[in-house]
Structures are given as structure tokens and as C-alpha cells.
N, C-alpha and C positions, 0 to 999 in steps of 0.2 A: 805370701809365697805363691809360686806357680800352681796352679794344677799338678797332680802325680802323674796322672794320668798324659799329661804333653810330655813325658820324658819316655816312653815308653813304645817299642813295638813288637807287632806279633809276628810270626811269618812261622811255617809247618818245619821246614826242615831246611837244611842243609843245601841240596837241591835248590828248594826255591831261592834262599839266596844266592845264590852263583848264578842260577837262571838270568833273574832279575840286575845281577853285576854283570853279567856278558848282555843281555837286550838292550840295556841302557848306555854302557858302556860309564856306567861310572863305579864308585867302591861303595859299598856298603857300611856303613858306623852304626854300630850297636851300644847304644849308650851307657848296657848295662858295664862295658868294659875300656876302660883306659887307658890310651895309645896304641886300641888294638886288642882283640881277644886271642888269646893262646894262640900257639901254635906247635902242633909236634916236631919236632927237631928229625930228619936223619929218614930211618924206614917204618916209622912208625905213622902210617901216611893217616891223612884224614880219611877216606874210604874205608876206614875200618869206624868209622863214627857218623851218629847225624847230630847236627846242630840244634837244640831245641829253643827258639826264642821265646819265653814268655813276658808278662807284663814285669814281674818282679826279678827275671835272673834268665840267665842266659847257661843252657848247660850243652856240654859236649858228651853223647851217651852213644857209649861201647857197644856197638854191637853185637858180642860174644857174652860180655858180662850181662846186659842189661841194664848197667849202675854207669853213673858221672866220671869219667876221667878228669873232669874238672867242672866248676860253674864260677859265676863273676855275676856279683850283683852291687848294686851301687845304693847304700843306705842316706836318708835324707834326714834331716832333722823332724819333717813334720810325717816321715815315714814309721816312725819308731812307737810301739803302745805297747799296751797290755794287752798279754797273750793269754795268762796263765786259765781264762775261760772258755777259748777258743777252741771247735773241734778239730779232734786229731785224728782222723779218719783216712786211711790209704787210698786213692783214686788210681786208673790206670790213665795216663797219659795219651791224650785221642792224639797228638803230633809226633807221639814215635812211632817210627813204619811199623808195619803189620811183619814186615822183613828182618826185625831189631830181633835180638831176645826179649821176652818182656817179663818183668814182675809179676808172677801169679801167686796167688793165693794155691793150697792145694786142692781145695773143694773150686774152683777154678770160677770163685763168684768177680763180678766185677770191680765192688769196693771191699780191700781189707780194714779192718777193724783193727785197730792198735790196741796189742795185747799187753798187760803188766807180766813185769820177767818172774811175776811167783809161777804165773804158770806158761812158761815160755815156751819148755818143748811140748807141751799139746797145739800152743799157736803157729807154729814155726811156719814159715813160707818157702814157699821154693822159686828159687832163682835158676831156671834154666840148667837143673839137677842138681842145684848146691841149694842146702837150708837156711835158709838166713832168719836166726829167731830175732821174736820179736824183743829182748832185751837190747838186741844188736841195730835194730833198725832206729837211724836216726835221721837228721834235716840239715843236708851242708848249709841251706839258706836257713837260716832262725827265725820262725813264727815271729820273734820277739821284733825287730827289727823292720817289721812291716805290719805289723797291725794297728798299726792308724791307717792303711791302705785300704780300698772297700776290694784288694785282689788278694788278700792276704789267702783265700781256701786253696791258691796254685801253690801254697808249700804243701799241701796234702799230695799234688802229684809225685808216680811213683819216679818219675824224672828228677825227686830231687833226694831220695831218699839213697843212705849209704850205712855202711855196716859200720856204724859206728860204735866201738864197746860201747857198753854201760857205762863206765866209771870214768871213763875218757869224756863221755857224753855229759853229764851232769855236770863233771867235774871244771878242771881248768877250761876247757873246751867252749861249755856253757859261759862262763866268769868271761874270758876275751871277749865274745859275742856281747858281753854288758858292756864292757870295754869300750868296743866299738862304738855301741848304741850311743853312751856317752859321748865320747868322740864328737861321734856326726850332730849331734844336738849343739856343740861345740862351733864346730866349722862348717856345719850347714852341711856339707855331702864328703865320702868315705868309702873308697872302693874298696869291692874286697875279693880277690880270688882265692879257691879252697877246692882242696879234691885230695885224692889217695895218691898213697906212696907204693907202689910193690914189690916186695923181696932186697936182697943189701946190693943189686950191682945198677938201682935206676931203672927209667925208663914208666913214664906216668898210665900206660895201657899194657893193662894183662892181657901176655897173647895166650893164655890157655885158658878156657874154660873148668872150674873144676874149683877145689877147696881155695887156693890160695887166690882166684879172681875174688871172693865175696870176703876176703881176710885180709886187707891189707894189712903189711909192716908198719906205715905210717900215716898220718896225715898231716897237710900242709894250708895253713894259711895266710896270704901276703895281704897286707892291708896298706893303703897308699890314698894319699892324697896330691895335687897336682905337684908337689915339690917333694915330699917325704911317704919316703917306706918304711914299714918293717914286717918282715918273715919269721915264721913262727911251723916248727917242724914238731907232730909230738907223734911219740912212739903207741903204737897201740895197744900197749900194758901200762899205761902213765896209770896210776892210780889218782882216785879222784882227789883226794885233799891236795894235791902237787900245784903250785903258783905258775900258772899261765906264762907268764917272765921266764920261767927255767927250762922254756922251751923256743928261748927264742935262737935265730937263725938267722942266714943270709939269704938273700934271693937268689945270688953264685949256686949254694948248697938246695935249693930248693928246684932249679932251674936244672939243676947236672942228675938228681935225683926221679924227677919225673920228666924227663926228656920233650920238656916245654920250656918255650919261649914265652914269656908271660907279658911283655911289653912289644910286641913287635917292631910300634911303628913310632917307639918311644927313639930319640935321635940323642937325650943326654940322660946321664944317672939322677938318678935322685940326689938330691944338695942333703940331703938332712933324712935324722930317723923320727921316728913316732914312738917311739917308746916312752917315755916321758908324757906322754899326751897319753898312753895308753894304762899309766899309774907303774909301769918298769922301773924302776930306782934303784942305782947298787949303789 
């Protein structure tokens, strides 16, 4: 297999790629995302986001929230290990501007400590004057799915972290992420995009600051290979026993929901779904 490391690159922000796509005069491809990474649909312009490109995922972070409107990372077969000894330790992200909201701790130290939900509200964090406790904080990118990587400690950035329940987290949430893993050990490589849902009328970026930016309604993940999709919508009260599968979706419904374009520069539909590949079976 290749190097991981040749599939990958870095760049600060947002900014520098447009920079570097207007001097050069060519387009920029992000390998972590597949015919293209997102895009917001309508008035919900990119200027309210920077771009954070890391080794293992590519995220787009809200400047009001401080948290991922989406990220897209792409898992490898020789990508995937054991995580379960891995630190889990909070970092503050040196590539989101100083201009962003940012994740603080409240003792305003530079790395947070992942706290267990027994004692969650003494740990709590504050997100740009919303609490986001530590039972709530989770990793749209999954440890699990990069630790055979030697870049796997960029999921401790606070760039990838999201208020994920508890029960959501552990639960179906974690199971799909196996899914995946499997998957891509399968078919060698497995995109995947994932981010929040907010409120019932749409639209993927909270424009208010406040309870319901650090609380989405839902979350969303589309997992796709060069031919086959499938979307997976789960409500942010799914309790944990609930089977992965009974939250599956369309990417229409995913797409009309968070007011992203998830394929931009994709020209035909997917022929086929992943479900079946993903252990779905009715």
C-alpha cells in the first residue's frame, strides 16, 4: 500500500486556499472529500466559516459556534487500528483564526482534559458562553478509523470535536463508525461526510450564538464510495441500544436539511447503495 502520508495535505485556513487557487490560477482538490467538499447552498455564504485542512479530515468551522458545520474524511484499509488506548485529551487548534470563536476550557488552560459524564457538570466547558459538558463532547472523525495512522493525536483537535449525546455517541453512532472501518478494509478506501443538523426548518450553520448552536436536533452521516452511497440521519435523543440501519436516509433529505451541497463537482448519481456492505438488511 501507499504511504498515508502521500494522500494528505495541510494548509491553515480557508484563505490560504483561495489565495493559492486565484495565484495559480488552478482548483484546489482535497483528497479528504469526494467530488468536491461541501458547499452551503443559498445565504448561508462561506465567510461565516474557515476551512481547516488537516492530515486526517477536512473540517468547515463556524465561526459563531466555534464547532464543525461539517467535516469529510476518507478512511483506508491500512488506516484503521486500535484506539481503545489511545489519549483522549482536548487540544486547541493552532489553524483556526484567533478571529473564530474558540473552544475554551473555563480555567482558560490550553489543553482540556476529557472528563467522565459521573462528573460532568464540575468539567463542563464553555463554548463562546454555551456549556458544552463533557458527557456531550464527542469526535465526528473516530479515533478508531485512524489509528494505524502516526497523525491519529489531530482527532484530539478541538476542530473536530461536536456535542455529541452520550447515548447517541456510544451508541448506533459508534456501531456505523465499525461499520465503516469494516467497510474500508473491504474496499480499500470509504468517504465519509458528517456534521450537525439544526432546528426542524434546515439549514447546516447555526446563525445564532447561544443554547441551540452547541445542541443540535440532529446529525448526519453520508458514507460513499466512487459508485455507492448511503445517508444516515440520527435524531439527537436516539437512545443508545437503537440499530444504526433505523436511521438510515437519503442524501435529498440530508442535503435539503443542512443546506449543503455534499458532492458539488459530482456530474452523475450514485448507481447503487452501501447498505448491504454496511450489514443493513430488511
Amino acid at each position: 500500500m501507499k504511504c498515508i502520508s502521500k494522500f494528505f495535505i495541510r494548509w491553515a485556513s480557508l484563505f490560504s486556499l483561495l489565495v493559492a487557487a486565484t495565484a495559480n490560477a488552478q482548483t484546489v482538490h482535497i483528497s479528504h472529500c469526494m467530488a468536491g467538499c461541501p458547499v452551503a447552498v443559498g445565504s448561508r455564504a462561506v465567510g461565516n466559516s474557515e476551512l481547516i485542512v488537516r492530515h486526517l479530515y477536512v473540517a468547515s468551522i463556524n465561526a459563531e459556534s466555534g464547532l464543525a458545520d461539517w467535516q469529510a474524511y476518507r478512511v483506508l484499509a491500512d488506516s484503521v487500528g486500535v484506539a481503545s488506548l489511545l489519549p483522549r485529551d482536548w487540544f486547541e487548534d493552532s489553524l483556526v483564526s484567533r478571529g473564530a470563536t474558540q473552544v475554551l476550557a473555563i480555567d482558560s488552560a490550553p489543553r482540556l482534559e476529557e472528563a467522565l459524564p459521573i462528573d460532568s457538570e464540575e468539567r463542563s466547558y464553555q463554548l463562546g458562553g454555551i456549556n458544552l459538558l463533557a458527557e456531550d463532547q464527542g469526535r465526528l472523525v473516530p479515533m478508531s478509523s485512524f489509528a494505524g495512522t502516526p497523525y491519529w493525536s489531530e482527532l484530539n483537535f478541538l476542530s473536530n470535536m461536536a456535542a455529541l449525546p452520550f447515548e447517541l455517541r456510544v451508541g448506533s453512532w459508534s456501531r456505523l463508525d465499525q461499520a465503516i472501518n469494516a467497510l474500508a478494509d473491504k474496499v480499500g478506501e470509504v468517504y465519509v461526510v458528517s456534521g450537525p443538523i439544526y432546528g426542524d426548518s434546515g439549514g447546516g450553520v447555526s446563525e445564532q450564538v447561544g443554547e441551540s448552536a452547541a445542541k443540535p436536533s440532529a446529525y448526519f452521516k453520508v458514507i460513499s464510495t466512487p459508485e455507492s452511497l448511503s445517508a444516515f440521519i440520527f435524531d439527537s435523543d436516539v437512545r443508545q441500544h437503537i440499530n444504526f440501519c433505523s436511521q438510515l436516509s437519503t442524501l435529498e433529505l440530508v442535503e435539503g436539511a443542512t443546506g449543503l451541497t455534499l458532492f458539488p463537482q459530482r456530474e452523475s448519481a450514485f448507481a447503487d447503495a452501501l447498505h448491504r456492505q454496511l450489514t443493513c438488511t430488511f
